[in-house]
N, C-alpha and C positions, 0 to 999 in steps of 0.2 A: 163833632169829632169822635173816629172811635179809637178807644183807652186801648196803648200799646200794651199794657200787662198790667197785673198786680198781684199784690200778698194776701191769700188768702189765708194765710198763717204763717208769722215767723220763724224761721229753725233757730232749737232749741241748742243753745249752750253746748258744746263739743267741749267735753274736759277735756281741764290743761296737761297735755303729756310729758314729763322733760323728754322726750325723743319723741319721734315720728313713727307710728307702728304700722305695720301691714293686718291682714287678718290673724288674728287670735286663733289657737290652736283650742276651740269650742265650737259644741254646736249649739245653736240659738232656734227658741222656735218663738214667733209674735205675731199678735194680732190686733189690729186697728179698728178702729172709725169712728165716724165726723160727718155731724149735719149741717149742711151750709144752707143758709135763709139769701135772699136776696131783696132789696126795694130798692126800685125806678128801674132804667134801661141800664143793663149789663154790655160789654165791651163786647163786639165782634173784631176785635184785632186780628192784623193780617199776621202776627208772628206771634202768637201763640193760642192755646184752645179756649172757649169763649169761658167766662165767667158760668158757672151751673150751680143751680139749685136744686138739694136730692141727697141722697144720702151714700153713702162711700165705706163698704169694709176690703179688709186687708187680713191674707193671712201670707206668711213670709216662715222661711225655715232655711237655716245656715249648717254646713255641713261641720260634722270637726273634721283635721286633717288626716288628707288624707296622702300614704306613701312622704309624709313630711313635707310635700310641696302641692297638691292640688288642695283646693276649697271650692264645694259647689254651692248657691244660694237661688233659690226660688221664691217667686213670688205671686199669689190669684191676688187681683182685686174686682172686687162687685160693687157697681152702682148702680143707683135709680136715681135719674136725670131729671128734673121739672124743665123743658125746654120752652115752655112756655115765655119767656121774651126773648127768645131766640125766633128771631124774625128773616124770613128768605118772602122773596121776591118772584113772581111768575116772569115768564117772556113780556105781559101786557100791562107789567106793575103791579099787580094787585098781591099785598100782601098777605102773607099767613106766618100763625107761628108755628114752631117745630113737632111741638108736642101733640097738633092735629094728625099728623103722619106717622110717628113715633114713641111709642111709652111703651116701653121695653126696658128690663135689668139687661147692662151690659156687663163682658165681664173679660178681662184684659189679664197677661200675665206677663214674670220678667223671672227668665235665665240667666246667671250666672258662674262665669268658671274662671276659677283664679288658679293662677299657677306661678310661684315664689322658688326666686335661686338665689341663694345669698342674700344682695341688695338689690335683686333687682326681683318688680311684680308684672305679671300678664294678663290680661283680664281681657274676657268676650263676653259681650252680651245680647242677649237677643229681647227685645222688648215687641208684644200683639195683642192684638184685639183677638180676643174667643168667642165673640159673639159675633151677632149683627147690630152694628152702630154706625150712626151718622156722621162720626168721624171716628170711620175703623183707619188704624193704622199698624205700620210693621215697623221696625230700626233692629237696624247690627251697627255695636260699636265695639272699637279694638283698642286698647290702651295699653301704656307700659311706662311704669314708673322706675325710678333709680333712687337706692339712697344712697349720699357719700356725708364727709365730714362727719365720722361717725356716728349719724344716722341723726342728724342736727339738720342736715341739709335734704330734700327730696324733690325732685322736677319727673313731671309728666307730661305724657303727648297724651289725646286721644282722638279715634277719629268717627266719624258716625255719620250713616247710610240711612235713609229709608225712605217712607211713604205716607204720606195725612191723605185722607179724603176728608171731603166737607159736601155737603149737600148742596142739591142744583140750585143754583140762584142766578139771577139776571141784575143787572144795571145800565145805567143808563151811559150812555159813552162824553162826556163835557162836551171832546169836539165835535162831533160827528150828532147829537143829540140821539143815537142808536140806539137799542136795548141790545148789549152783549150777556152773551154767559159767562159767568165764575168760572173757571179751571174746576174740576171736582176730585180732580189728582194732584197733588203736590209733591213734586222730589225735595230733598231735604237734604242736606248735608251739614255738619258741622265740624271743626276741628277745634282744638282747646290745648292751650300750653299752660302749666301750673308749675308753680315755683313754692316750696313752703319752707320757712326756716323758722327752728328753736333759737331766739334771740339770745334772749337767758334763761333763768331758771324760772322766770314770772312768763318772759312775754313771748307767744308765735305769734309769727305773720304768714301772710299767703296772701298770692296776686296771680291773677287766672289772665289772659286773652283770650277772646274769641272770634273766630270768622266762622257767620253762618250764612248758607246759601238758601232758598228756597225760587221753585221755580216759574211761582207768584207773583215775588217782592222781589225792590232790590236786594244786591249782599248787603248786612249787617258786620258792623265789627263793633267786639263792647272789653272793656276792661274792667275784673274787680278784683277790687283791694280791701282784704279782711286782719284782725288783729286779735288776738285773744290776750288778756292780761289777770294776772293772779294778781289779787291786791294785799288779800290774807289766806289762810289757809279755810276761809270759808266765805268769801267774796271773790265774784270774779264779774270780769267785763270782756266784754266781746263788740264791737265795732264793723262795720263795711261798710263801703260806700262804690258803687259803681255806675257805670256809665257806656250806654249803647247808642247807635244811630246808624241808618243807611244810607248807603254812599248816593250820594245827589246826582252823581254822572250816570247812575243807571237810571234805564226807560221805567216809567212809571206803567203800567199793566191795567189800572182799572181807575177807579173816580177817586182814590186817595191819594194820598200828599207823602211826602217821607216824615217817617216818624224817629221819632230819638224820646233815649229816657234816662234821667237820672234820679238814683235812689241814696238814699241814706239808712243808715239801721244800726241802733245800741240796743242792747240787750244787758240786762245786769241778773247776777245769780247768787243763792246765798244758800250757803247750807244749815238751814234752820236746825236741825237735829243732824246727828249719825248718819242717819238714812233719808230724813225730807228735805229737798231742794225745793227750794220757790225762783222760778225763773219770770222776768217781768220785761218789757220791748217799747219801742217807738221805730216806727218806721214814717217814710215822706219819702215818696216818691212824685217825682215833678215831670211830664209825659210832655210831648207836642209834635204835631204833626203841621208842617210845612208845606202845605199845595200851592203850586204855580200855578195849576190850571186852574185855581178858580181866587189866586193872589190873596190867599186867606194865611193864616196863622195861627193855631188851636192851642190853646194852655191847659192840660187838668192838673189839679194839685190834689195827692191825697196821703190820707196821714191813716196809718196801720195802728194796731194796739193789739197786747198779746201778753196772756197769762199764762204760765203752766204749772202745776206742780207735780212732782213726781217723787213716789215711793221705792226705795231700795232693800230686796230681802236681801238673805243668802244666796240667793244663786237666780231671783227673779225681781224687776222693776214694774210697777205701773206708774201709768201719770193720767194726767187729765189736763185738758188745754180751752181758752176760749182766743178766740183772736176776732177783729172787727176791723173794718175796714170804712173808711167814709172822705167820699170827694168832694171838691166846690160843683159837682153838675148835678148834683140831687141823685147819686146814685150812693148806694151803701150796702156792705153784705157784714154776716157774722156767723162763725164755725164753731163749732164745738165737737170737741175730739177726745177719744180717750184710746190708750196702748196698754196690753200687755204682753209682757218677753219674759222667756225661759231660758237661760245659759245651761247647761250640762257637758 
């Protein structure tokens, strides 16, 4: 079976606001990265990028306002990939892994532009590959949020365009016992409705949909439902649980089956000092994929784990994170990541 997705690291705690803000009138500048190790066979899922081993930075920079209504934010990221169990296929079967063809820094970047009227925010984004990679890709997405109920309540649309490539690879056809080729283009599209509401003064919730198309796979449609809770003025919890699957009346395209996943995730946070938080997580995500054509039924179970902690100056944070991951099929990875950010 291959693994619909997983958590290479859990997101970190979103303090609790009593209202819903838009961007901050600051500009912010941060920098990342994170080594991911991998053992056994890593996921080649049809609906999202494969699990990698290799290293990952980040530099990112936020604008203050500007004209009182625009906000620009940029972003480079650089990684070095170990593709090495990333496994494709020739026309004759014979396989190879990735990393025979490819070991190269890739390096990918993300524009954006916000623009705020009142209650209401506009956002474009343009997210690409700046290099040459094996799954270079582009997206444009357009969103726009509302706040009412004095800024207790906020819903958003978004909508999103683009392009995956993935490298040439062949398989074999169930019925026709054929050797076809992989798509090496993929259209992409996604749309997303989000709802967020200040409960009281302890609890927010938010509950996302989405319908994603890809022109692969069948469409996907998944829901998640998040909760953040203040328990004291230095404890907090945060909670989601969500839930995806592809519609079974669409045509199946290659040798896989429909996949669906459901996840779970607490995270608890505590503010040790003034300034240090310790943030601590469990995740269980429960995956399967369902093929007719070959009347089988795939279960993986895997349970996440995830530590951070993070430093608060005057006017700059760092943190440092490990997060680990490990399934019942003898696969397992572990990250290690550290951030720093400057408000002015």
């Amino acid at each position: 079976m291959q693994r619909l997705c997983s958590l290479a690291s859990l997101t970190s705690l979103i303090a609790f606001l009593p209202a819903i803000a838009f961007s901050q009138n600051k500009a912010n500048f941060a920098m990342t990265h994170q080594t991911a190790t991998l053992k056994g066979t890593p996921s080649n899922s049809p609906n999202r990028a494969p699990d990698r081993q290799g290293q990952t930075s980040s530099i990112s920079a936020t604008s203050p306002m500007i004209a009182k209504s625009f906000q620009i934010s940029t972003e480079i990221i650089q990684s070095k990939n170990d593709y090495t169990s990333y496994i494709v296929q020739d026309d004759q079967g014979k396989e190879r892994n990735l990393r025979e063809t490819f070991d190269q820094t890739e390096v990918s970047g993300k524009l954006n532009l916000d623009y705020r009227h009142q209650q209401t925010l506009f956002s474009l984004q343009r997210r690409q590959s700046l290099s040459e990679s094996p799954f270079y890709f582009y997206s444009n997405s357009i969103s726009a949020a509302y706040q009412f109920n004095t800024q207790l309540s906020q819903v958003s649309l978004q909508y999103t365009t683009g392009l995956s490539k993935q490298p040439l690879s062949y398989f074999t056809d169930l019925k026709t016992a054929e050797r076809r080729q992989r798509p090496t283009n993929i259209d992409i599209k996604n749309y997303a409705l989000t709802l967020d509401q200040v409960v009281t003064e302890q609890l927010r919730s938010q509950i996302q949909i989405d319908l994603s198309e890809k022109s692969d796979r069948p469409t996907s449609q998944g829901i998640t439902l998040k909760s953040s809770f203040a328990a004291t003025s230095r404890d907090f919890f945060k909670f989601k649980a969500n839930q995806a699957s592809e519609q079974t009346r669409d045509k199946l395209t290659d040798e896989k089956g429909y996949f669906a996943l459901t996840g779970y995730e607490a995270q608890y946070s505590r503010y040790l000092t003034y300034d240090l938080t310790l943030n601590v997580a469990y995740g269980l995500l429960i995956e399967t994929e369902d093929n007719p054509q070959t009347l089988r039924k795939d279960r993986v179970a895997t349970d996440v784990y995830s530590v951070k902690a993070e430093y608060s100056g005057d006017a700059w944070t760092s943190s440092i994170s490990l997060s680990s991951l490990v399934s019942n099929v003898d696969f397992s990875s572990s990250t290690v990541g550290g951030q720093f950010s400057w408000s002015y």
